[in-house]
Each structure stands twice: as structure tokens, then as C-alpha cells.
C-alpha positions as CSV (number, residue, x, y, z in Angstrom):
1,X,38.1,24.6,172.8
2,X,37.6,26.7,176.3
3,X,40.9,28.6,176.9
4,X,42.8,28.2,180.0
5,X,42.0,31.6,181.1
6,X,37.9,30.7,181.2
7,X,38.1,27.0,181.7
8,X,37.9,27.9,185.9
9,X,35.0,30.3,185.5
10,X,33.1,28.0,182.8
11,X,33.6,25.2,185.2
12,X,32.1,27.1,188.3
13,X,29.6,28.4,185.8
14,X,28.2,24.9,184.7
15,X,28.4,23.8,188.6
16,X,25.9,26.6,189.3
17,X,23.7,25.8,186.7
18,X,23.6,22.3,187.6
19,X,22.5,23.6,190.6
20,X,19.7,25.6,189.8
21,X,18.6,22.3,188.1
22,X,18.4,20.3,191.0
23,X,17.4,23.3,192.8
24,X,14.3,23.7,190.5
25,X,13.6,20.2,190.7
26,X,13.7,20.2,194.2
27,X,11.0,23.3,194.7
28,X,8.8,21.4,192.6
29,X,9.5,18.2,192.1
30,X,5.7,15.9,192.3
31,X,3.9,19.1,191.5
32,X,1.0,19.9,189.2
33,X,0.7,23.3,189.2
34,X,2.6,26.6,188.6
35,X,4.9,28.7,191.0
36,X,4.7,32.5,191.3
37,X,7.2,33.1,188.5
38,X,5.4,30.9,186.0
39,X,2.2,32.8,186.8
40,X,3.8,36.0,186.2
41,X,5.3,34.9,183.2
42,X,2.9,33.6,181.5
43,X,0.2,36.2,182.7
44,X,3.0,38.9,181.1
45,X,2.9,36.9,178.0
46,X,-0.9,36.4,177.5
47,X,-1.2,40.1,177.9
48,X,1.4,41.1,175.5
49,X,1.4,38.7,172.4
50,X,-1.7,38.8,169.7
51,X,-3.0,35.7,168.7
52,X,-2.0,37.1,164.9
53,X,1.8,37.5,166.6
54,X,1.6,33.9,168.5
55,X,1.1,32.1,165.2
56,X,3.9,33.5,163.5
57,X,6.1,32.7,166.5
58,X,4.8,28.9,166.5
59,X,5.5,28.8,163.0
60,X,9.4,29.7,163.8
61,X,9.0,27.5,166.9
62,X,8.4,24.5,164.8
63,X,11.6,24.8,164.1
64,X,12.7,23.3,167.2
65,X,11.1,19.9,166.5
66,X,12.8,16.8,166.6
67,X,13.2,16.4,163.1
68,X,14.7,20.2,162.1
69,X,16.7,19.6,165.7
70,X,18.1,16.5,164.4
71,X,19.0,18.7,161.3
72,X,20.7,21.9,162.9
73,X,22.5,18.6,164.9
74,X,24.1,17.9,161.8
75,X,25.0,20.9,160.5
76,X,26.6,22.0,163.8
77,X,28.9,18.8,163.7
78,X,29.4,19.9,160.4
79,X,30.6,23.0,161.6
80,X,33.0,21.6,164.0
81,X,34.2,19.5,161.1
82,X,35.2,22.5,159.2
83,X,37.4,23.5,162.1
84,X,39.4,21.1,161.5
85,X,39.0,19.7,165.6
86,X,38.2,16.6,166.3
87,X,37.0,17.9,169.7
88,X,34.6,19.9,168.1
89,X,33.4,17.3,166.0
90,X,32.5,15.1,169.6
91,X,31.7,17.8,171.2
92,X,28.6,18.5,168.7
93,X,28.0,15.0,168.5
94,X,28.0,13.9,172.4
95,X,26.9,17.1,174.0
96,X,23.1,17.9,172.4
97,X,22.4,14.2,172.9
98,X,23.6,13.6,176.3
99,X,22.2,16.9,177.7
100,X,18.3,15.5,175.9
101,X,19.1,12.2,177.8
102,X,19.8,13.6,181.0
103,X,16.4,16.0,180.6
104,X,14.4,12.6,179.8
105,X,15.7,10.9,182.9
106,X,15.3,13.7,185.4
107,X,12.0,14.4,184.0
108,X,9.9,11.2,186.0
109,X,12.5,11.5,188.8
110,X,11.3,14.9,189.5
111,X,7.5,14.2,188.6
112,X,6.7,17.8,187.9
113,X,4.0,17.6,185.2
114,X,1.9,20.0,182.9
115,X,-1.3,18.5,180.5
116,X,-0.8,15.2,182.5
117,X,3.0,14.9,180.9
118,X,6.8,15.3,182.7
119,X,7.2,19.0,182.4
120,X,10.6,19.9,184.2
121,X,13.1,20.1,182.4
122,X,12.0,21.1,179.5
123,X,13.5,18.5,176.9
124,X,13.1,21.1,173.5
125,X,14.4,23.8,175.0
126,X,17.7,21.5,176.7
127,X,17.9,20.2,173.3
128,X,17.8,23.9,171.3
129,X,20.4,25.7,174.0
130,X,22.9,22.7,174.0
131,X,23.5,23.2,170.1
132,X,23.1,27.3,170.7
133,X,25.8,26.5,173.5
134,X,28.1,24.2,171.4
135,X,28.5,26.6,168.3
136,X,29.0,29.3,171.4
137,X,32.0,27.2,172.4
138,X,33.1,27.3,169.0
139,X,33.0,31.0,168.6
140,X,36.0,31.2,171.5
141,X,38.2,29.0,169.0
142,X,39.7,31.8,166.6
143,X,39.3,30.8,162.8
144,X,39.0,31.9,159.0
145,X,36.8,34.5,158.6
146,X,34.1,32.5,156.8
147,X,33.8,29.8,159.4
148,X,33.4,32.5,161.9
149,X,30.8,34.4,159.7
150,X,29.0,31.0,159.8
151,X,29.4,29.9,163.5
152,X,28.0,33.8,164.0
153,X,25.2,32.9,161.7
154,X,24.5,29.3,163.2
155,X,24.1,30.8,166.5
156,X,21.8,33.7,165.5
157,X,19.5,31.4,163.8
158,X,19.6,29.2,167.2
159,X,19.4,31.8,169.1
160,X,16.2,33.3,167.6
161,X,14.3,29.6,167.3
162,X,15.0,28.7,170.5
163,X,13.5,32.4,172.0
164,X,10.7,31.8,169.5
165,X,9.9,28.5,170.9
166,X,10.0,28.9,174.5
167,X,7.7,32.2,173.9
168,X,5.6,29.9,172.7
169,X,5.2,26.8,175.1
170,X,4.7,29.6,177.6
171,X,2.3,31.2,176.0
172,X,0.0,28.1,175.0
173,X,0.6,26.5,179.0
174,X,3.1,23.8,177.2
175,X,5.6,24.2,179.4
176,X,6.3,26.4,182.1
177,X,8.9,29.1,183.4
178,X,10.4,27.3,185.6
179,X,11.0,23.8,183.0
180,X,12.5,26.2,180.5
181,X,14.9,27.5,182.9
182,X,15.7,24.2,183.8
183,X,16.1,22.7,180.7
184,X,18.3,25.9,179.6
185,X,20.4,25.3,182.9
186,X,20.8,21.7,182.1
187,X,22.3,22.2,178.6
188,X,24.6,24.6,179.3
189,X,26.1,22.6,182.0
190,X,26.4,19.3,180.1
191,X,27.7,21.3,177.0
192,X,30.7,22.8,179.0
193,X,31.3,19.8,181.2
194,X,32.2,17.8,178.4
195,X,34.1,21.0,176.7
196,X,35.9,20.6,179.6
197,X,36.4,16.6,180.0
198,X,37.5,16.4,175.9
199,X,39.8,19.6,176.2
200,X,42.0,18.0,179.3
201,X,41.8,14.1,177.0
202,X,43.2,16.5,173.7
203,X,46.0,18.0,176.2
204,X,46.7,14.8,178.0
């Protein structure tokens, strides 16, 4: 899936992001409250989107829920189906879920809340970028046109509701900054980490 000439820098990539996880969790692990980026954030966004703009957005950011997740789950295995892969097929089938598990057990472990819930990392937006990240790794695999027209069109559509939704949490105190970037972090580092782990068990 990841060619040998990326597989090094994808791996160091996913380390740092994994970082940046703990990292995040570290900095405000037990906390209540925002940090100087969220502020400015969501200050930014409160100043910039209408409330006539913020509805259309949440309507797109329903999207990301778990039922139209659990669809866009199955038609990303789907995809990886067509490729004819059976490491793509695992991969969309082990990676969204196991990044969403990981977010719901760091979540208490940290014990950075917002609303009176476990906030960081964000579990729709680790849940949104894992599948954007999966169909990402399938773009690198060279295919028919059409499959690639779709895999292009998969991970626009991703792409757009996951922007669309993390807008959104901002912007209505749901979520904040710094448990998006997490959550983001968190999926692209479980997605390639088991890219990596199925591509060495189809070579070995």
C-alpha cells in the first residue's frame, strides 16, 4: 500500500503525530478549560461565521455522525475491495475502528473535559480523518482510472465533512482546538501504523 520509498518518512511521520497526542494530553490532561490556541480559535471563528453560514455548515457536519460514519466505513472497504487488495480491504476495516477505540480510551485517561464530557481527543473528528486517511493511502496504490476518479471523489467528500464538522464543534464550544488536533493526530498515526504492520505481513 505505502511504497518503500515513503514507508521511512510515513513511519517517522505517524511517530510524530503520536507525539503530539501525548504531548496534547499531557499540556492538558485534568483540565476544564481552554488554552490560548483554543481561545484564539474559537474567538476567530465566532467573529467570522454568521449564524445563517453556521447552520448550513452543521447541516454538512451531521454528516459525520455515527450512523453516516458507519456508512462512508462501508463504502471505503468497498473501495478497497474494488482494488482488488486484501490489505486494503483490512486496512479500511481495522484502521477507522481501532483509531475511534484508542480516542475512547485516552479520552478518561487524559480527563480533559468540555460541557462536563471527555473532550481530548476528539472521537468524530479521529473517526472522519482515519477514513479521509485510509482512501489517502489508497490514492498512492496506482489503479484504473475509474477507481481512482472515485478514491479522488471519496476523499473530497471526506475531506469537506470532516472541515465542515470541526468548524463546527469549534464554533458552538463542542469541542476544542486542541481535541481536534488531537483526534486528527491520533488517526493519522493508527491509519499508517497499521499500513505499515499489513504491508511488511503481505511481503513476509
Amino acid at each position: 500500500m505505502i511504497t518503500r520509498r515513503v514507508r521511512r518518512p510515513a513511519g517517522l511521520a505517524a511517530i510524530a503525530c503520536a507525539l503530539v497526542v501525548l504531548a496534547l494530553g499531557a499540556r492538558h490532561g485534568g483540565q476544564a478549560g481552554p488554552g490560548g490556541l483554543d481561545l484564539a480559535v474559537e474567538h476567530w471563528l465566532r467573529t467570522h461565521i454568521a449564524d445563517q453560514q453556521l447552520r448550513i455548515l452543521h447541516g454538512i457536519a451531521e454528516l459525520g455522525d455515527r450512523s453516516p460514519t458507519m456508512a462512508a466505513t462501508a463504502l471505503v472497504t468497498s473501495i478497497g475491495y474494488l482494488s482488488g487488495r486484501w490489505t486494503h480491504v483490512l486496512l479500511a476495516a481495522l484502521a477507522p475502528a481501532t483509531a475511534i477505540v484508542l480516542s475512547q480510551l485516552l479520552k478518561p485517561l487524559i480527563g480533559r473535559t468540555i460541557n462536563d464530557y471527555w473532550a481530548l481527543p476528539s472521537g468524530h473528528t479521529t473517526g472522519l480523518v482515519a477514513l479521509l486517511a485510509v482512501v489517502g493511502v489508497f490514492l498512492l496504490h496506482r489503479t484504473n482510472i475509474y477507481l481512482s476518479v472515485l478514491r479522488g471523489l471519496a476523499f473530497a467528500g471526506l475531506g469537506f465533512v470532516a472541515t465542515a464538522m470541526v468548524v463546527v464543534m469549534i464554533r458552538l464550544h463542542l469541542h476544542y482546538t486542541t481535541d481536534v488536533v488531537a483526534g486528527a493526530c491520533l488517526a493519522f498515526s493508527a491509519v499508517i501504523g497499521i499500513a505499515l504492520l499489513l504491508d511488511r505481513l503481505d511481503e513476509g
